[in-house]
PyMOL Python script that loads the backbone (N, CA, C, O; Angstrom):
from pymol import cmd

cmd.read_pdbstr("""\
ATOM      1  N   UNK A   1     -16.271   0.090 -10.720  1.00  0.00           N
ATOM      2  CA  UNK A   1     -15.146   0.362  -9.837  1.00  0.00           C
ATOM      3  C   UNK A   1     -14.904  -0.869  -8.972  1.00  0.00           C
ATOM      4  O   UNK A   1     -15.887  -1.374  -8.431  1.00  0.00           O
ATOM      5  N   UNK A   2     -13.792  -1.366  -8.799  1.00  0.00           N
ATOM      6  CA  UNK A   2     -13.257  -2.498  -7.755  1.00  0.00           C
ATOM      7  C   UNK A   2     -12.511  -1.590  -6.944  1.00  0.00           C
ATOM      8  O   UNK A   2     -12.055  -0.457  -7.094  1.00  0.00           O
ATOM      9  N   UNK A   3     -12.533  -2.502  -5.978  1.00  0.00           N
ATOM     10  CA  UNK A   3     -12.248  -2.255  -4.535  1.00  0.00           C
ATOM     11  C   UNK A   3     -11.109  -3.375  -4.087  1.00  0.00           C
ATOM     12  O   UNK A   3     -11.415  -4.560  -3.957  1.00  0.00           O
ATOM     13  N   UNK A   4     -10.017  -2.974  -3.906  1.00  0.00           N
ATOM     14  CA  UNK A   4      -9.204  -4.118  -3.032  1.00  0.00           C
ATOM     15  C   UNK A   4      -8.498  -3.783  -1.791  1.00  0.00           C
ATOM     16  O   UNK A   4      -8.061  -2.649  -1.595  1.00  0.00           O
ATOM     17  N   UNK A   5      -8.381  -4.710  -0.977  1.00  0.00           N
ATOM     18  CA  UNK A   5      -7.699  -4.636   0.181  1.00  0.00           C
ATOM     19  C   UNK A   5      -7.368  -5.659   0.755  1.00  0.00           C
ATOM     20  O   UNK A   5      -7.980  -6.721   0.870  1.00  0.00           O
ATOM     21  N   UNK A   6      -5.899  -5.200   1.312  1.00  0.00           N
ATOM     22  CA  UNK A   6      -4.802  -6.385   1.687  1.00  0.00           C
ATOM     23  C   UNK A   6      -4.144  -5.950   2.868  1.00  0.00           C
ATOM     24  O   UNK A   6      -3.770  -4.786   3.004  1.00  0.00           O
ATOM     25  N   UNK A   7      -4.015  -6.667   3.569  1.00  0.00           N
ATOM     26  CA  UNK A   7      -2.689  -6.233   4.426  1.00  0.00           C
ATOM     27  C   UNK A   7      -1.229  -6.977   5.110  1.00  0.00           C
ATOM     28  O   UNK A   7      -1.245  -7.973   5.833  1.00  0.00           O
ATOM     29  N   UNK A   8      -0.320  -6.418   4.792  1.00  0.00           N
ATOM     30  CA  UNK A   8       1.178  -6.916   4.692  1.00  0.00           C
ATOM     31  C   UNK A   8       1.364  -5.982   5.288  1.00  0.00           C
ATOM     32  O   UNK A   8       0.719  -4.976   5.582  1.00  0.00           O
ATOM     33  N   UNK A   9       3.096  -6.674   5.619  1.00  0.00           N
ATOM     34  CA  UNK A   9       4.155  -6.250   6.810  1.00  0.00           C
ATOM     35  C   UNK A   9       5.385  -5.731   5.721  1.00  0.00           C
ATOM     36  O   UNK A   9       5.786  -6.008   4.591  1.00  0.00           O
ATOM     37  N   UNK A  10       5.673  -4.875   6.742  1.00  0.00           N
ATOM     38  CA  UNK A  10       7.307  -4.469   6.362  1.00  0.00           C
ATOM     39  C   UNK A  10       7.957  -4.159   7.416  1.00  0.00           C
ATOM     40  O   UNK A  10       7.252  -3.890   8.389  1.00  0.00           O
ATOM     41  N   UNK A  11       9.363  -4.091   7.587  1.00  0.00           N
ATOM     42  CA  UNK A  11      10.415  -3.571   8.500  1.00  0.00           C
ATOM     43  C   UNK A  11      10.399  -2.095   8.620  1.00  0.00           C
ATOM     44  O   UNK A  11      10.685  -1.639   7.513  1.00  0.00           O
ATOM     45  N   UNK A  12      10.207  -1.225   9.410  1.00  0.00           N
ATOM     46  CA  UNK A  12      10.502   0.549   9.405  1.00  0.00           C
ATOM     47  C   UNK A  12      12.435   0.137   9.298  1.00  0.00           C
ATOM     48  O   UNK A  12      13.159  -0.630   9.934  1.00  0.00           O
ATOM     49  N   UNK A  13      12.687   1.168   8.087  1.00  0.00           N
ATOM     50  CA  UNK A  13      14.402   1.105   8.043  1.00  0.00           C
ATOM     51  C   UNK A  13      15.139   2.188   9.120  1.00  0.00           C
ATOM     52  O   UNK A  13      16.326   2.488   8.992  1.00  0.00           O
ATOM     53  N   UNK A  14      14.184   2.798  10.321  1.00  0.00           N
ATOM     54  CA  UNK A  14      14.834   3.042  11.263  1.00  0.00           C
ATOM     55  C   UNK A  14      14.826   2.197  12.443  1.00  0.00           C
ATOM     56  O   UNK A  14      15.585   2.492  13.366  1.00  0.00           O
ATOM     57  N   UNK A  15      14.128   1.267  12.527  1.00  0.00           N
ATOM     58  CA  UNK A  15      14.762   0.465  13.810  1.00  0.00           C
ATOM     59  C   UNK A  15      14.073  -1.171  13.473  1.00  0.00           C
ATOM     60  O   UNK A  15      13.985  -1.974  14.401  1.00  0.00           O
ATOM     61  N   UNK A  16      13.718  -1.456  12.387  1.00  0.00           N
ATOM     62  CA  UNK A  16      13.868  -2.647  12.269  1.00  0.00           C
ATOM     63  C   UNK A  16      12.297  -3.118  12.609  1.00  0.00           C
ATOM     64  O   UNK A  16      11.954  -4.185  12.099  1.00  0.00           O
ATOM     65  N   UNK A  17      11.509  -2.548  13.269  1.00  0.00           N
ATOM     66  CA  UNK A  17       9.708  -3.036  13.722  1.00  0.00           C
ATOM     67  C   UNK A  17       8.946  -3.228  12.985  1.00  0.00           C
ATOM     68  O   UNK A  17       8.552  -2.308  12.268  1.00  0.00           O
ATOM     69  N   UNK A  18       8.526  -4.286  12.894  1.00  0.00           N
ATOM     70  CA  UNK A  18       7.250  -4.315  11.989  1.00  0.00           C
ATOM     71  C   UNK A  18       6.154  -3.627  11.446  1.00  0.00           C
ATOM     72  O   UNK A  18       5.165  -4.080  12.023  1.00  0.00           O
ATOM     73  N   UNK A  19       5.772  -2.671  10.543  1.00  0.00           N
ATOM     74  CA  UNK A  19       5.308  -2.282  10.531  1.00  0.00           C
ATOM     75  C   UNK A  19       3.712  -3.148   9.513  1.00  0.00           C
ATOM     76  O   UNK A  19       3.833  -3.773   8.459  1.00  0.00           O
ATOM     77  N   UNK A  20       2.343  -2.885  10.288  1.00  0.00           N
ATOM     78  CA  UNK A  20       1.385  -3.572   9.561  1.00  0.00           C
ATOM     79  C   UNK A  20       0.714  -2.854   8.860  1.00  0.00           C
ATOM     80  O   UNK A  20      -0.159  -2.290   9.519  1.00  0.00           O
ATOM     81  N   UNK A  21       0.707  -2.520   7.455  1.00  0.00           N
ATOM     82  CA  UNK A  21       0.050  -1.738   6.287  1.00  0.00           C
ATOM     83  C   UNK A  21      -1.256  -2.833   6.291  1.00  0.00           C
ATOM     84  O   UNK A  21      -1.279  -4.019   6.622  1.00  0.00           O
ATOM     85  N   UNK A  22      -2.464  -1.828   5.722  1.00  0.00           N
ATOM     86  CA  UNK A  22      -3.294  -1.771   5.328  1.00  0.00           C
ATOM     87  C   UNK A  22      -3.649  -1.137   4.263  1.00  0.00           C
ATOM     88  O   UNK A  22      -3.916   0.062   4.336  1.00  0.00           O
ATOM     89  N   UNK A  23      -3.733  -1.993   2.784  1.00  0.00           N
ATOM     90  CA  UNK A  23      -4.081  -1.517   1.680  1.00  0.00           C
ATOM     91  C   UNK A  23      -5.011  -1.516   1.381  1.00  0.00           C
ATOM     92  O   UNK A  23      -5.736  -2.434   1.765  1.00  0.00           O
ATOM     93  N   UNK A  24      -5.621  -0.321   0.383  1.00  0.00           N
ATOM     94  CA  UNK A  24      -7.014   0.099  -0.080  1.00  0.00           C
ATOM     95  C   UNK A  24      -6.950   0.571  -1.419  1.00  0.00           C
ATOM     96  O   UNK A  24      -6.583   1.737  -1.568  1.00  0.00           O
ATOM     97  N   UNK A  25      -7.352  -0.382  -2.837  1.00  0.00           N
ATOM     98  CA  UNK A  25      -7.016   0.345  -3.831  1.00  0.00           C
ATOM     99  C   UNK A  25      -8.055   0.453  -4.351  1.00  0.00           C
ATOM    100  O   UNK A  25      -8.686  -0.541  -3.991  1.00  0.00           O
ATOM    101  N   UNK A  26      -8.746   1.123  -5.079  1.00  0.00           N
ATOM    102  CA  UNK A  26      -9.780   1.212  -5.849  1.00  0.00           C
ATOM    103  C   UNK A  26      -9.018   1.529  -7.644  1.00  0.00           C
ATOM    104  O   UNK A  26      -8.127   2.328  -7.931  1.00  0.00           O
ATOM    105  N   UNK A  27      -9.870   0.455  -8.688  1.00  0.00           N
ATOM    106  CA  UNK A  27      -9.403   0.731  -9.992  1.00  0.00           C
ATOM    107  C   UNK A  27     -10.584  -0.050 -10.983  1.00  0.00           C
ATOM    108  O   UNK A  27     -11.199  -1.115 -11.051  1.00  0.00           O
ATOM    109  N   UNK A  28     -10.417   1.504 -11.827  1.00  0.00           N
ATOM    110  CA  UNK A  28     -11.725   0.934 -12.564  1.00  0.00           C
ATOM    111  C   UNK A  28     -11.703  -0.404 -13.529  1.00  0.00           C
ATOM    112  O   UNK A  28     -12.686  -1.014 -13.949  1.00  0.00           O
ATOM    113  N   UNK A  29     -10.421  -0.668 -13.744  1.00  0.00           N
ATOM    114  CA  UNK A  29      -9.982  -1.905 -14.130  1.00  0.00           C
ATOM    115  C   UNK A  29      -9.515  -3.161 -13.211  1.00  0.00           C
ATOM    116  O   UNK A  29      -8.968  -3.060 -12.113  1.00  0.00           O
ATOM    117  N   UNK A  30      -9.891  -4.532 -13.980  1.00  0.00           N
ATOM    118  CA  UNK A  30      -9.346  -5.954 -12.376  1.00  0.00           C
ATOM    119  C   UNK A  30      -7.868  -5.786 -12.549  1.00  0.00           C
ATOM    120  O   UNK A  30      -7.346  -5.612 -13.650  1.00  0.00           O
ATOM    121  N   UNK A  31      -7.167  -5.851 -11.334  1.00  0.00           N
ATOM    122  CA  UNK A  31      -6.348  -6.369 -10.797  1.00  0.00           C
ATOM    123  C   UNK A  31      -6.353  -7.663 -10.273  1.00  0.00           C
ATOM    124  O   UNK A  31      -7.214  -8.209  -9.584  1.00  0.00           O
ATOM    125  N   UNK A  32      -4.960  -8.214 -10.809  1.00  0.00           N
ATOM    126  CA  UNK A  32      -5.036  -9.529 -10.453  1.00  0.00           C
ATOM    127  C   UNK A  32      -4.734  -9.582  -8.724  1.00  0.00           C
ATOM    128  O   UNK A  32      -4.107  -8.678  -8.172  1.00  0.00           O
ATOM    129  N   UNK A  33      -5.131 -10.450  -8.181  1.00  0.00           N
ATOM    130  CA  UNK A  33      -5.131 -10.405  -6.723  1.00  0.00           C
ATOM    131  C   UNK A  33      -3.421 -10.875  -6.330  1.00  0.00           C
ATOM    132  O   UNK A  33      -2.816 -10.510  -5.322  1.00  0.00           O
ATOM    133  N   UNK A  34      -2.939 -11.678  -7.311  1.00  0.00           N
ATOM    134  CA  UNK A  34      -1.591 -12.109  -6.972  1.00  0.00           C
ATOM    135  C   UNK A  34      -0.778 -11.161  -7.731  1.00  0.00           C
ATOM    136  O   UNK A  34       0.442 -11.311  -7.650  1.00  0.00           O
ATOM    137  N   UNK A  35      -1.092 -10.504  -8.230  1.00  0.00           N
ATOM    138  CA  UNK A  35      -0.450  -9.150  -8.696  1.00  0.00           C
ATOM    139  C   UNK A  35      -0.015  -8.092  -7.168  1.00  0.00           C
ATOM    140  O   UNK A  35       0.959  -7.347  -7.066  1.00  0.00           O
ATOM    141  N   UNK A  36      -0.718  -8.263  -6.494  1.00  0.00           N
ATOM    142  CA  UNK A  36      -1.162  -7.440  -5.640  1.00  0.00           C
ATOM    143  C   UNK A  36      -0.181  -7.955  -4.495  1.00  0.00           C
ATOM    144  O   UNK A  36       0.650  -7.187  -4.010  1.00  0.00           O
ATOM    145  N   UNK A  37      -0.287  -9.131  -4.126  1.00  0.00           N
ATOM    146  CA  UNK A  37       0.038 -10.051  -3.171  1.00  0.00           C
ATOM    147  C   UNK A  37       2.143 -10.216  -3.179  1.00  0.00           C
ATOM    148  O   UNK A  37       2.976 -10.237  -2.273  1.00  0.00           O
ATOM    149  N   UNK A  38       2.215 -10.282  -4.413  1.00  0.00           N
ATOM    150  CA  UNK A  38       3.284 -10.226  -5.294  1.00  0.00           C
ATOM    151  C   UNK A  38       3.999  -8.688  -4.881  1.00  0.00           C
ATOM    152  O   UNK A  38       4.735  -8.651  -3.895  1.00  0.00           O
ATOM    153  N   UNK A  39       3.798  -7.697  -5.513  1.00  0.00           N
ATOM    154  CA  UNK A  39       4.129  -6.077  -5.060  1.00  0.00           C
ATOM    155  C   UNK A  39       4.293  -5.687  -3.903  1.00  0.00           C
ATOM    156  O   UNK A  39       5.266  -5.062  -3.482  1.00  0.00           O
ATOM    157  N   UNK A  40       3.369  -6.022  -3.321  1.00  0.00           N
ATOM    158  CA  UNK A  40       3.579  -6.005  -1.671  1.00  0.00           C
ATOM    159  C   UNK A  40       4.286  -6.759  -0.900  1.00  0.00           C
ATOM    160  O   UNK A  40       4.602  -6.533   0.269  1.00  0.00           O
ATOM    161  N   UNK A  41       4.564  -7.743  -1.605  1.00  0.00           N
ATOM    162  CA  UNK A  41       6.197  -8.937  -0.767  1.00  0.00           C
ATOM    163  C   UNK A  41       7.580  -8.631  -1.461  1.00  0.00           C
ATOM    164  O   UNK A  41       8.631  -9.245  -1.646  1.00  0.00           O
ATOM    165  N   UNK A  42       7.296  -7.935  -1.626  1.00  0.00           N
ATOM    166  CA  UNK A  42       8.681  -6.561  -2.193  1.00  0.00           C
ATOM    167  C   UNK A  42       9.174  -6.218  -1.485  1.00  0.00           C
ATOM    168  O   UNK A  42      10.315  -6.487  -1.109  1.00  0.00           O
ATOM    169  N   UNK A  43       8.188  -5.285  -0.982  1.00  0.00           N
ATOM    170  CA  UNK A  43       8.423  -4.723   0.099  1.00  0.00           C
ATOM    171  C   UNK A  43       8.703  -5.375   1.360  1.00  0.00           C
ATOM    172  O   UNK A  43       7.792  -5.862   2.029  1.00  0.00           O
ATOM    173  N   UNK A  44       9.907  -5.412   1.718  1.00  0.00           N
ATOM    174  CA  UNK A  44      10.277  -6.365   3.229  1.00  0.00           C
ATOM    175  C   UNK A  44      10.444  -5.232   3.828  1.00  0.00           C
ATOM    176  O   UNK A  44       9.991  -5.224   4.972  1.00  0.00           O
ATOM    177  N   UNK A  45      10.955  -4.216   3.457  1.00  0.00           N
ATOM    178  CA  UNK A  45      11.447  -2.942   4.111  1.00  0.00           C
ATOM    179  C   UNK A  45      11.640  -1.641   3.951  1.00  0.00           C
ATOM    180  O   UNK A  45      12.632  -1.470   3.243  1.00  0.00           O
ATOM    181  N   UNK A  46      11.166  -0.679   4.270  1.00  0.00           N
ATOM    182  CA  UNK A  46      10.459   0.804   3.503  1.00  0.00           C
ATOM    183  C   UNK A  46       9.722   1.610   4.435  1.00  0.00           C
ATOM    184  O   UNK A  46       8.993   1.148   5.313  1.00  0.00           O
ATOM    185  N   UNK A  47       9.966   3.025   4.184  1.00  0.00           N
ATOM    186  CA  UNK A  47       9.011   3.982   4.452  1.00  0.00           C
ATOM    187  C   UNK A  47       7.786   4.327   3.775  1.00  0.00           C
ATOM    188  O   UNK A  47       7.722   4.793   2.638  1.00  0.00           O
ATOM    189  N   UNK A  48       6.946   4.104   4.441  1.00  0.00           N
ATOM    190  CA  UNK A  48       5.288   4.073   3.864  1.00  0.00           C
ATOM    191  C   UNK A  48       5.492   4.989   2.389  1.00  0.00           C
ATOM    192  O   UNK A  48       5.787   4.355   1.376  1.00  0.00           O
ATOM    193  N   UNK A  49       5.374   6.044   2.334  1.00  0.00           N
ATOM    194  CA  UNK A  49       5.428   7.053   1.785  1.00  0.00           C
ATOM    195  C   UNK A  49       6.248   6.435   0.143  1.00  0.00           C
ATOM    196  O   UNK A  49       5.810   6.790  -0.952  1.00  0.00           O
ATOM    197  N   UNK A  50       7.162   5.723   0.261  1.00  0.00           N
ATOM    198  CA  UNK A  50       7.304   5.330  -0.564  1.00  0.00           C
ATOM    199  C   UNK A  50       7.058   3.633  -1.118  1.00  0.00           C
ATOM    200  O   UNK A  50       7.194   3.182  -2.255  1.00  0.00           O
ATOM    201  N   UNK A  51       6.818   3.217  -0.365  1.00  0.00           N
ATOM    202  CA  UNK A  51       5.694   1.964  -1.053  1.00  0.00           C
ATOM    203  C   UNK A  51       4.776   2.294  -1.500  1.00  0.00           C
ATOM    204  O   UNK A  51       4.333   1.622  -2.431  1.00  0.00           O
ATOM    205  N   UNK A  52       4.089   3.420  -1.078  1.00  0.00           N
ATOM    206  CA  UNK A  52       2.913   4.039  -1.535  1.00  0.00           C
ATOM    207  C   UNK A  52       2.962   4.303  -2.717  1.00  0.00           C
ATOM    208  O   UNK A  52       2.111   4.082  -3.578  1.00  0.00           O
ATOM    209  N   UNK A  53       4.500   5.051  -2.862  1.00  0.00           N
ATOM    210  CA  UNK A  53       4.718   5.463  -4.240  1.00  0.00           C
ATOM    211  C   UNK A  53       4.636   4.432  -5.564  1.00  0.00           C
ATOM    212  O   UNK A  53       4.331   4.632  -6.740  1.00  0.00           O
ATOM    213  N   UNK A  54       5.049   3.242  -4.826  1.00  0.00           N
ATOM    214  CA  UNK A  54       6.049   2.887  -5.919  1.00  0.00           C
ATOM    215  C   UNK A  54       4.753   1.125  -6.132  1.00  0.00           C
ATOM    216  O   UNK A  54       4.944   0.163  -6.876  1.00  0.00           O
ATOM    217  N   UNK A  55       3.318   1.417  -4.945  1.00  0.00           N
ATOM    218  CA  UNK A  55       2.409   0.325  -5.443  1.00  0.00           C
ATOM    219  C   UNK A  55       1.189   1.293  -6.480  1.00  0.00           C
ATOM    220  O   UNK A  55       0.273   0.737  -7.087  1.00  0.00           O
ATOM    221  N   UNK A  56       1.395   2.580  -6.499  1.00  0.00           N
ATOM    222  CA  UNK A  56       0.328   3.427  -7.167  1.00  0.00           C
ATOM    223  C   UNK A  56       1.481   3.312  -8.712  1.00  0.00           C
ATOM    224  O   UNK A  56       1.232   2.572  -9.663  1.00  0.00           O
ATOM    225  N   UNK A  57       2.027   3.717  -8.673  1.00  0.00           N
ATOM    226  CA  UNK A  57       3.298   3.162  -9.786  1.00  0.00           C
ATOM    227  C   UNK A  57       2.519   2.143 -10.687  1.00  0.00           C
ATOM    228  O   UNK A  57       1.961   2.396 -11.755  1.00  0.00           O
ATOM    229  N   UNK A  58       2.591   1.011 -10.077  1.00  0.00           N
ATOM    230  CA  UNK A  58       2.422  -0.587 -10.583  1.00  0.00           C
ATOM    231  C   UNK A  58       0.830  -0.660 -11.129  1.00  0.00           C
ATOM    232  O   UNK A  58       0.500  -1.063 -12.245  1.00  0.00           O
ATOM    233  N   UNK A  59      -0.158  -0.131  -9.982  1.00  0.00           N
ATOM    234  CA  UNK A  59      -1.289  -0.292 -10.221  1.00  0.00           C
ATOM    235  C   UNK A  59      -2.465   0.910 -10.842  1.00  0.00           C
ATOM    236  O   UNK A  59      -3.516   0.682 -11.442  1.00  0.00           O
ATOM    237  N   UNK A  60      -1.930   2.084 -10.500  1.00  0.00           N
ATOM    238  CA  UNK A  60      -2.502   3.512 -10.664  1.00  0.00           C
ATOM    239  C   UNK A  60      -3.802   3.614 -10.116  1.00  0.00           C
ATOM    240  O   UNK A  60      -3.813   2.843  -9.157  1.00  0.00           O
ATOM    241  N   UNK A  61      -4.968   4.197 -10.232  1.00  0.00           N
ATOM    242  CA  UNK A  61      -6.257   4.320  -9.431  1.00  0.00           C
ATOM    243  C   UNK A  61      -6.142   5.283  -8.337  1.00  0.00           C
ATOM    244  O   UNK A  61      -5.578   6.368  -8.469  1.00  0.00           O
ATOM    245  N   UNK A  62      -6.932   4.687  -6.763  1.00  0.00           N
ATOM    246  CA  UNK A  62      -7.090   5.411  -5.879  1.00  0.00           C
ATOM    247  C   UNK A  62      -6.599   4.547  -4.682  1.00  0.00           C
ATOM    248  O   UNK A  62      -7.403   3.803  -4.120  1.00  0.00           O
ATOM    249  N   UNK A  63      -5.137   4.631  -4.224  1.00  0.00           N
ATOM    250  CA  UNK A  63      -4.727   4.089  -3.489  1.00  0.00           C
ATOM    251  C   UNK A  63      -4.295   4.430  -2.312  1.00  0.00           C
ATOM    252  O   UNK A  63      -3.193   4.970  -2.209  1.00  0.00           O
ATOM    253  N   UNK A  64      -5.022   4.197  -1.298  1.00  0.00           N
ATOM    254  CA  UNK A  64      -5.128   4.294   0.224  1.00  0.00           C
ATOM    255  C   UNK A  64      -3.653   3.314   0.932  1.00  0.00           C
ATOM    256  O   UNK A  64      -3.206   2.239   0.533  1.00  0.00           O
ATOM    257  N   UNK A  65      -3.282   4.002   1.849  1.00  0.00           N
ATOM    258  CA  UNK A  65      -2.502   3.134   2.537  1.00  0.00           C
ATOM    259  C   UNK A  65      -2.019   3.591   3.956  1.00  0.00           C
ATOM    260  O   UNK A  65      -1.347   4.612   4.101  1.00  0.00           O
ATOM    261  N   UNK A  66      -2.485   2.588   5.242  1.00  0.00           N
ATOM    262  CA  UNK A  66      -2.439   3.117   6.097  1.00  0.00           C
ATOM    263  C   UNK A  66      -1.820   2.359   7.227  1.00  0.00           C
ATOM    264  O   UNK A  66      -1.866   1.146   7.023  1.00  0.00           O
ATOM    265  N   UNK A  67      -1.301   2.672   8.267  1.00  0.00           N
ATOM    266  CA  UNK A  67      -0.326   1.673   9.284  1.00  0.00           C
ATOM    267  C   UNK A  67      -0.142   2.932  10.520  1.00  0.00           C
ATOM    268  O   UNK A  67      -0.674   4.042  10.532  1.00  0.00           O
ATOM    269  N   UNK A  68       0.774   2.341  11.497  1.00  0.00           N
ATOM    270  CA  UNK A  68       0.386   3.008  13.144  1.00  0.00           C
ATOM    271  C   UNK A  68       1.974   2.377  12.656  1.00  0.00           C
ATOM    272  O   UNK A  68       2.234   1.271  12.182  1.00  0.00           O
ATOM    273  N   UNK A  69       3.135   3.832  13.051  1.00  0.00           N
ATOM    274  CA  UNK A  69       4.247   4.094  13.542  1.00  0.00           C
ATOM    275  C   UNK A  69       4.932   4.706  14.585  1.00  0.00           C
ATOM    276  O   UNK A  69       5.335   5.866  14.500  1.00  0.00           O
ATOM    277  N   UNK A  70       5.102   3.948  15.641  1.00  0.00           N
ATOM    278  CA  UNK A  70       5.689   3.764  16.486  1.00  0.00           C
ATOM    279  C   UNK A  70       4.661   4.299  17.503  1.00  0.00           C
ATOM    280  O   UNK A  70       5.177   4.479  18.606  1.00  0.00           O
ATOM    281  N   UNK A  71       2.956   4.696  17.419  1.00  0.00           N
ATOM    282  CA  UNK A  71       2.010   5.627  17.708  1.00  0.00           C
ATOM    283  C   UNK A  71       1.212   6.534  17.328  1.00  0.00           C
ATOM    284  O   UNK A  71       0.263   7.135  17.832  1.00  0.00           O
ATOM    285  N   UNK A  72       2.095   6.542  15.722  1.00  0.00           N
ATOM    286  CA  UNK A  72       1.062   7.700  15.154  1.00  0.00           C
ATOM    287  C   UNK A  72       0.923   7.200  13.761  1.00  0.00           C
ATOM    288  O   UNK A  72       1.704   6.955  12.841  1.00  0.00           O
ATOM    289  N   UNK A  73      -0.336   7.142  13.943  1.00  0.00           N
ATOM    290  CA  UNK A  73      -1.275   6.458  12.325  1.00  0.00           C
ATOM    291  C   UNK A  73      -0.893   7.595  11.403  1.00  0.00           C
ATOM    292  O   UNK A  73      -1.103   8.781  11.653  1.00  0.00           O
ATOM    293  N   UNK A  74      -0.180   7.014  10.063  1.00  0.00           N
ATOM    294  CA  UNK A  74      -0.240   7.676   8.590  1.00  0.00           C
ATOM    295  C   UNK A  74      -0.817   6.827   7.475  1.00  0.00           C
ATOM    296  O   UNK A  74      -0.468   5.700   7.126  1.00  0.00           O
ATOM    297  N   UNK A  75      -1.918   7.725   6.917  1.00  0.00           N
ATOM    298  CA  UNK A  75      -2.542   7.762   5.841  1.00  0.00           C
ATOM    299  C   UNK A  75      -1.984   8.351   4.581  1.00  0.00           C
ATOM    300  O   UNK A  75      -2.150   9.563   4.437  1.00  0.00           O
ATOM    301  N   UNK A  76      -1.511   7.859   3.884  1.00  0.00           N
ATOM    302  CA  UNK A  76      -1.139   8.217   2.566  1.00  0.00           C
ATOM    303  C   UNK A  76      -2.040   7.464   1.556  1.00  0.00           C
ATOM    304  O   UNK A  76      -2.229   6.249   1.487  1.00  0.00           O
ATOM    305  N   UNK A  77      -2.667   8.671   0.617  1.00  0.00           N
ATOM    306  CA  UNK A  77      -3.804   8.809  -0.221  1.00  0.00           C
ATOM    307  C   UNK A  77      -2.786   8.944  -1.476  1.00  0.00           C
ATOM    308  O   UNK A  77      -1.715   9.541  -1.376  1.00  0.00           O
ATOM    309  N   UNK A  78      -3.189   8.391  -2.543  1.00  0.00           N
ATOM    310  CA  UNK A  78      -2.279   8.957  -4.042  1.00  0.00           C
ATOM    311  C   UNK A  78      -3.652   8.262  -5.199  1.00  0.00           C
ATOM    312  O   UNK A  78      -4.236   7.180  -5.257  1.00  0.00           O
ATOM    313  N   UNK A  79      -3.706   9.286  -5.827  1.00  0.00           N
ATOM    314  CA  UNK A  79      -4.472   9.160  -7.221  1.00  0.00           C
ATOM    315  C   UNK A  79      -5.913   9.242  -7.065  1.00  0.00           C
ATOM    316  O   UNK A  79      -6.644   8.979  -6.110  1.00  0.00           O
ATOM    317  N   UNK A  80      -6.108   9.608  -8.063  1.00  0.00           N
ATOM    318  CA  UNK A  80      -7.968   9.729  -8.171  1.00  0.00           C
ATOM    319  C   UNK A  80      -8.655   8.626  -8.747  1.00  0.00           C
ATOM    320  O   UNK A  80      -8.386   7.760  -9.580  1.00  0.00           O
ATOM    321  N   UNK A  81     -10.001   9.054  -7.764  1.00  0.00           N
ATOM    322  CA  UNK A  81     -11.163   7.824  -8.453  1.00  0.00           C
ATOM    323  C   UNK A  81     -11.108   7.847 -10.049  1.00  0.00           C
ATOM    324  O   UNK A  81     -11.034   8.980 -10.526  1.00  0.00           O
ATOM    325  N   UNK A  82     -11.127   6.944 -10.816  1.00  0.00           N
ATOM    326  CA  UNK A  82     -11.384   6.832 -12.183  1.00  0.00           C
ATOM    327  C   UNK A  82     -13.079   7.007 -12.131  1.00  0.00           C
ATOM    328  O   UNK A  82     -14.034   6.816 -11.379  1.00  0.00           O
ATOM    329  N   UNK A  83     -12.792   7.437 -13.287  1.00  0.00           N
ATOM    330  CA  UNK A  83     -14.966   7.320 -13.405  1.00  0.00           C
ATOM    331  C   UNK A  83     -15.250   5.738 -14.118  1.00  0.00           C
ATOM    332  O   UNK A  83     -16.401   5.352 -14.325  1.00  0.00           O
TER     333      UNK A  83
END
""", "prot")
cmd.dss("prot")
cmd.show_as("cartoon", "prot")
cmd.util.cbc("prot")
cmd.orient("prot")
């Protein structure tokens, strides 16, 4: 099992703030790190919930993703550990 983690920015598309994600993917297969780096500079601007969607999409596994909006930390979890 690998373990990755990154963290990138995006705009919230309700008022424009930075928002700072913290990624956590686990996959029983490598990911390239600029694969990773790459997907996530996509994203300039988005609701968590769906970056979430759409980096478990690209990579599949067990992908964590977490950030503090406007005060209140969301965790969005998608997919299971591979064995």
């Amino acid at each position: 099992m690998n373990t990755y983690r990154y963290t990138f920015a995006a705009a919230c598309p309700g008022n424009g703030e930075q928002i700072i994600y913290s990624l956590e993917l686990q996959n029983a297969d490598m990911v390239r790190v600029e694969h990773i780096k790459t997907a996530c500079a996509l994203h300039r601007e988005g609701f968590q919930e769906h970056i979430a969607q759409d980096l478990h999409s690209r990579f599949g596994g067990r992908l964590t993703l977490r950030a503090m909006h406007h005060g209140v930390e969301i965790e969005t979890v998608l997919g299971a550990i591979q064995p």
